[in-house]
Structures are given as C-alpha cells and as structure tokens.
N, C-alpha and C positions, 0 to 999 in steps of 0.2 A: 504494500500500500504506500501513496508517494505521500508525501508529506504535503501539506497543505502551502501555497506560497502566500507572505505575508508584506504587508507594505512598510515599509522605512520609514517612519513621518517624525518631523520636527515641528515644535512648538514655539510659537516665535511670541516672547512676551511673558514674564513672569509674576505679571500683579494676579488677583486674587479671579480673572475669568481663566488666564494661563494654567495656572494651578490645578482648575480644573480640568481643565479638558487633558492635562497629562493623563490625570487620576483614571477619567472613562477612558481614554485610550489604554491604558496599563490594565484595568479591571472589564470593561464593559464590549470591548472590540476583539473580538477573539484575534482580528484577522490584521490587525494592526501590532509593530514593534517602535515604538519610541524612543528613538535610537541621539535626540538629540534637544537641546532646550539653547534661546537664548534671551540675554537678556543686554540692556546698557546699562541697569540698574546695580550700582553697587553690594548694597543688601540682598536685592536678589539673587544674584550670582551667588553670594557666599553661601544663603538661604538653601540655593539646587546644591550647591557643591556639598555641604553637611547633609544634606537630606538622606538618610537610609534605604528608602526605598527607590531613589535615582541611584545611588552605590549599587542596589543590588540587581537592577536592571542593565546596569551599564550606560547609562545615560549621559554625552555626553553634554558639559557647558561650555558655553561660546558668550564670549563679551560683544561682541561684534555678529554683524548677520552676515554679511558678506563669509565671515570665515565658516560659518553654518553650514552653507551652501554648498561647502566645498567639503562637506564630512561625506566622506566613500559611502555608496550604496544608496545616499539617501533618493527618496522616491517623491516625496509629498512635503509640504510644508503647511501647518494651519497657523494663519495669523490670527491673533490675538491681543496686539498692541490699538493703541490708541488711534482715531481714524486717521487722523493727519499724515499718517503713514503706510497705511493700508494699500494704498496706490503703486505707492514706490516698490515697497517689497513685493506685493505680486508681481509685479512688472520683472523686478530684478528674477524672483523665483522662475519668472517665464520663460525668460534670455538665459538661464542656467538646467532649460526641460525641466523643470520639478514643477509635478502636480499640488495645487493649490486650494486650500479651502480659508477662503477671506470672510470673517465677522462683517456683521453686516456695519455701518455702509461702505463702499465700495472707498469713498474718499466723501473730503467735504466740499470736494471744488467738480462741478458737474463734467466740465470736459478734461482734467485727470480722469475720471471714472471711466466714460468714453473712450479713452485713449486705452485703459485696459481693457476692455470689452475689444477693441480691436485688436491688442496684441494676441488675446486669445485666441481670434478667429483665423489671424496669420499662425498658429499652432494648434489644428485638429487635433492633434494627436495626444495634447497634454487635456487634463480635466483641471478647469477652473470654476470654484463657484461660489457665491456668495453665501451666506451663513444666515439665511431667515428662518432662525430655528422654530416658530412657533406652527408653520407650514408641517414638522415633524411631530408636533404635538398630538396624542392619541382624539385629546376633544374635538380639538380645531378640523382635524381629517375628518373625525363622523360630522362632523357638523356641513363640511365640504361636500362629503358624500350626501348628505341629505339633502341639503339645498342645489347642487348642482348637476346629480346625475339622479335622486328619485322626486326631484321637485315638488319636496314636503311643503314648502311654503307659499306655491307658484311664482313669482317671475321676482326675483331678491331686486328692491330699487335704495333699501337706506339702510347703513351700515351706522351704528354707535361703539365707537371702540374705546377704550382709556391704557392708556398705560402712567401708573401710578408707581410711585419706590416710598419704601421709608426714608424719612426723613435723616439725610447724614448730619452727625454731628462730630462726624473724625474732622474734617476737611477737606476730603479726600473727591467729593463730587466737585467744590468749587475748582481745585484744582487741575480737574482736567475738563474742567467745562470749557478750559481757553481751546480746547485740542478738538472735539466734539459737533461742530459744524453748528450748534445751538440746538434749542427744546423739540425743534422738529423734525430737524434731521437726523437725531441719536436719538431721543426718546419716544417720538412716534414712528419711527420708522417703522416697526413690526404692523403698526395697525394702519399705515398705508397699504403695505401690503397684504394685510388681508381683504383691505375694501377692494382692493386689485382684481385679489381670487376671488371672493364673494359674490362681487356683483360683474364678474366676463370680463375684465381685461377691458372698463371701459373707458374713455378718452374724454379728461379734464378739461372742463370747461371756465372755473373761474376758482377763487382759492379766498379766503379773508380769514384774519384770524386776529386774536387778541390775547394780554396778557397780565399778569400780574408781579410784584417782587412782595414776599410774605416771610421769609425766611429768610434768604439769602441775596441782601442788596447789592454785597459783593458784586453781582453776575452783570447788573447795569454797567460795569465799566466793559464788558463782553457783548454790551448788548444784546444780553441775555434775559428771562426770567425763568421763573422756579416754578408755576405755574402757567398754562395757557393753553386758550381752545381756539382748534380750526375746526373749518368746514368747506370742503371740496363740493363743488356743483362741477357733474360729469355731464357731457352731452347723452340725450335719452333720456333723462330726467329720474338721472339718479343721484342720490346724495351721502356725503360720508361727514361723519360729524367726530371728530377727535378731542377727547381731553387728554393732556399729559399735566403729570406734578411729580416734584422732586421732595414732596414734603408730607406726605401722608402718614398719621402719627399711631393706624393703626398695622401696616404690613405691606406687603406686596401687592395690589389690588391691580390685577389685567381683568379684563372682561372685554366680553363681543357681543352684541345683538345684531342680527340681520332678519328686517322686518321685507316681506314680500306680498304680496298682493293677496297669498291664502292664508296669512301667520306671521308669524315670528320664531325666530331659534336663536339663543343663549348659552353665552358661552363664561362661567366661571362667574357668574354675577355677584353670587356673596361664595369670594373666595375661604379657602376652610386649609388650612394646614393639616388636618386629616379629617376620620369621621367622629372623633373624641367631642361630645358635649358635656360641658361641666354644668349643672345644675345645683344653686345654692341661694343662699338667701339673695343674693344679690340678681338671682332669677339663671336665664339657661345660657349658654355664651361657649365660641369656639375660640381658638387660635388662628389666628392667620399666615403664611408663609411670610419670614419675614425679610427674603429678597428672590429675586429672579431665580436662582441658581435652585430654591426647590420646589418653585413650582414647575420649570422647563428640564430640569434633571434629564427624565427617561427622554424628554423632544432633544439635547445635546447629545445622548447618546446614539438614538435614531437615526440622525443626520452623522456622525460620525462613521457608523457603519454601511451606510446607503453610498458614501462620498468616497469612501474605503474599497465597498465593493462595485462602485463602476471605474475604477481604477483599474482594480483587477481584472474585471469582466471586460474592460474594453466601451466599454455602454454608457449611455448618456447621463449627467449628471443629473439627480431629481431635480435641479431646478435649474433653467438656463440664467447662465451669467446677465441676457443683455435683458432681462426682467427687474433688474434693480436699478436702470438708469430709469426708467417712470417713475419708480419710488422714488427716487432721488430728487427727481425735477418736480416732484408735488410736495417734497419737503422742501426742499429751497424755494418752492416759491409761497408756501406757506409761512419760514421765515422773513421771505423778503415782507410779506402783507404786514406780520406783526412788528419789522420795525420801521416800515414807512406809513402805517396804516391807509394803505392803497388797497384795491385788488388787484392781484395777482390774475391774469388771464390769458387763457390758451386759443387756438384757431382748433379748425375741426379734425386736425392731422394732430392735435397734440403737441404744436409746436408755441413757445411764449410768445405773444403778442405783446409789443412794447408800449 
C-alpha cells in the first residue's frame, strides 16, 4: 500500500490567527505537513523557536519570508499577516510556484488585489485563493443549500448580516487598524460576501453608509470608526444591509438573515457558545463565543483541507480567487461613503461611477 502524499505548507505570520491555523494544520488536516512558520516579529520568532510542539514536528522558523520561500520541498504557503501585505506575499509566493491560500482580503488597495488575480491566471497550474472562511461554515452551506438550490424561501432579495467582536481592551485592535483597509473592508468583508452568495452574484448599484466613534476615538486619526452601518442597493432590487462593531460587551455576535419573497432563513441570530443554559435567580442565560476563532473553528478547518486537497487532486479551488475583487470594490466603496458621506455608485457592469 503506497503511502498517502502530503503537502508542505508554510504559515506566514505568527500573531494569534497564525497560531492557529498551524495548530489545525498539525491536528485537523491529515493531508497536510507544516514544514515551516515565519514571522518579522521578535517575540514571535523566539515564541515558534521554544514552542514544543514546533520542536517536535520539525518546524522550521524564518525571520524573513523571502528566506521561507526558499525552504526545500515546500509546496503551499497560507498567509496570515496583516492585509497591507497580503498582496505582496502572494505575488512573491507566485513568482516562486508555491500554492497559496490568502486570508481574506486580498489587499486594501483595489488594483494590488487585481494585479494578483492576474498573476494567478498567468499561472494555471498553481492554486490560489482567498480565505472566506465562513463560505466553509457547516450553517452558512445548509443555509446556501436551502435558499439557492431547494428554494425554501422563493426568490432571496435582502440580506441582514453583522459582524460584531468583543470589545479589545489589550490595544491590540487599534493597532492594526492602521494596516486593515478600515471597518469595511476587514470587518465586513465576510458578510459582503455572503450577500454575494445569497442573493446570485448580483451587480451593485449604489452603497451609503455611516458611522460612529464609542470606544475607540483613537481610530478618527485613521479615519476610522469602531462602529458602523452600510447598505448596498444591487440592481434587480435587491438589498444588503451590514452592521459591523468592534465593541460588543457581550461576545462574538455574527449572524445572517436572508429574507425572500416565500420566508426568511437565519443564520446564528442569538449566538450561544454551546447548548449549556444556566438557570438561577437571576433567571435563564447562555455564554456567548467570545471571538471568531470559536465560532469558525470546524469552517478554518474545512477550508484548510478542501485548499489542501485540490492541490493534491489537481482541481479547482472551492472558491475562485477573482470573486473577492467585488467584495473588495463594495467595501471600498462603502468606506469611501462613510468618510465622505457621499454615495458611492456603480453603472450596470458593476463598474464605479464617478
């Protein structure tokens, strides 16, 4: 019996989303060897180099990516650094054949992003793709199946999506806020793209949005804020309506509603950290997840091994790469809305209108 062949993948990035995805690569992907981590981060570096369980894999670390690149065998690389970066290292990963799996978003400048979408398609033969983990989510998929191939709800025209975080009190959010592209194009981005899937891949018609500072005034010199809602009007007369907040004082709150002409379907509405109810004088009450990492768990895994095994198999990535420049161009220009407070508006190819 031959032995099973496995893919060589590098983890590019060691803050706390890096970290994980070594871990499901090491436990969760049969079919994966992690063969190498980097980081620029001082503490990090020393952090992989003591770690026991990179000792006992063999894992090696690199200060540097360029010199990553150049570790024998490797096959794949997932990024996982900050987005402002995200462009460049795919690109470089590309010019070096190494297959690719990029955290979402692609970059925070629209034609970088484009620019790797094309380098990937001058290289068929490599797999690149972008990281919209919640597309691997077990809910999210029944909910896709329902709504799009047994049309439980008849014809999906308006999507409510949030994406919500606990409230940081490290520092640790303001400080890479500078890097992040701003509230809508790092923090909504997943639920851009679900109104994407949702409602057929349809074509933006105008964008507005607005915003608040509640927490973190800091982010105004970023022109940024910590809270704020958009709302996409797609041509066909559909509609998507986004909250994001960086400040919610009870847990991780995503949720999806896609309302259709026969119904509605719900996705995570009162999120729950399991199915544990405590009951007491103060009456009944759950816990809530209290970041990304466990409610999307099993969906980083998912996507790991799907990304894994069309590598190996040869076959198409679950999600094409050039599906994250729409998401892109409906978060940049839902940024641009909130801080010119203009609308933002498309022609009927989906191209901005000035």
């Amino acid at each position: 019996m031959t032995e099973a062949k496995q893919l060589n993948i590098a983890v590019v990035g060691l803050g706390r989303m890096g970290k994980r995805h070594v871990h499901t690569l090491i436990n969760r992907v049969a079919r994966a060897r992690v063969v190498a981590v980097c980081s620029t981060e001082p503490h990090e570096i020393q952090w992989a180099i003591d770690n026991p369980d990179y000792k006992e894999f063999g894992i090696a670390v690199y200060d540097t990516y360029d010199k990553m690149l150049e570790h024998a065998g490797l096959d794949a690389v997932w990024i996982s650094t900050s987005t402002d970066v995200h462009a460049s290292q795919t690109l470089a990963a590309v010019n070096n054949s190494v297959h690719v799996l990029c955290e979402k978003p692609l970059s925070t400048d629209l034609e970088e992003a484009r620019s790797v979408v094309d380098a990937a398609k001058k290289h068929p033969e490599l797999k690149v793709m972008a990281g919209f983990s919640r597309r691997f989510d077990a809910s999210y998929r029944d909910a896709a199946t329902k709504v799009l191939e047994e049309g439980a709800i008849g014809q999906p025209f308006l999507v409510r999506s949030n994406t919500c975080d606990l409230r940081d009190t490290t520092g640790f959010f303001v400080k890479y806020a500078s890097r992040n592209g701003g509230i809508f194009v790092d923090c909504a981005i997943h639920d851009i793209d679900l109104s994407l899937w949702y409602l057929g891949d349809p074509v933006p018609k105008a964008c507005w949005a607005t915003g608040t500072l509640k927490h973190h005034p800091e982010l105004a010199q970023y022109g940024d804020v910590d809270n704020a809602v958009g709302v996409v009007e797609f041509y066909g007369g559909k509609i998507a309506y986004f909250y994001c907040s960086r400040t919610q004082a009870h847990g991780h709150d995503v949720c999806t509603e896609v309302t259709g002409t026969e119904g509605k379907i719900m996705v995570n509405v009162v999120p729950k950290q399991n199915n544990v109810v405590l009951a007491d004088k103060l009456g009944m009450r759950h816990e809530v997840q209290p970041e990304y990492w466990q409610r999307f768990e099993d969906a980083f895994a998912l996507e790991a091994n799907e990304f894994v095994n069309a590598v190996l198999k040869d076959e198409p990535v679950p999600l094409p790469l050039e599906k994250g420049i729409r998401v892109m161009e409906i978060g940049r220009a839902l940024q641009e809305a909130l801080l010119s407070g203009n609308v933002s508006r498309f022609d009927e190819q989906g191209k901005r209108v000035a």
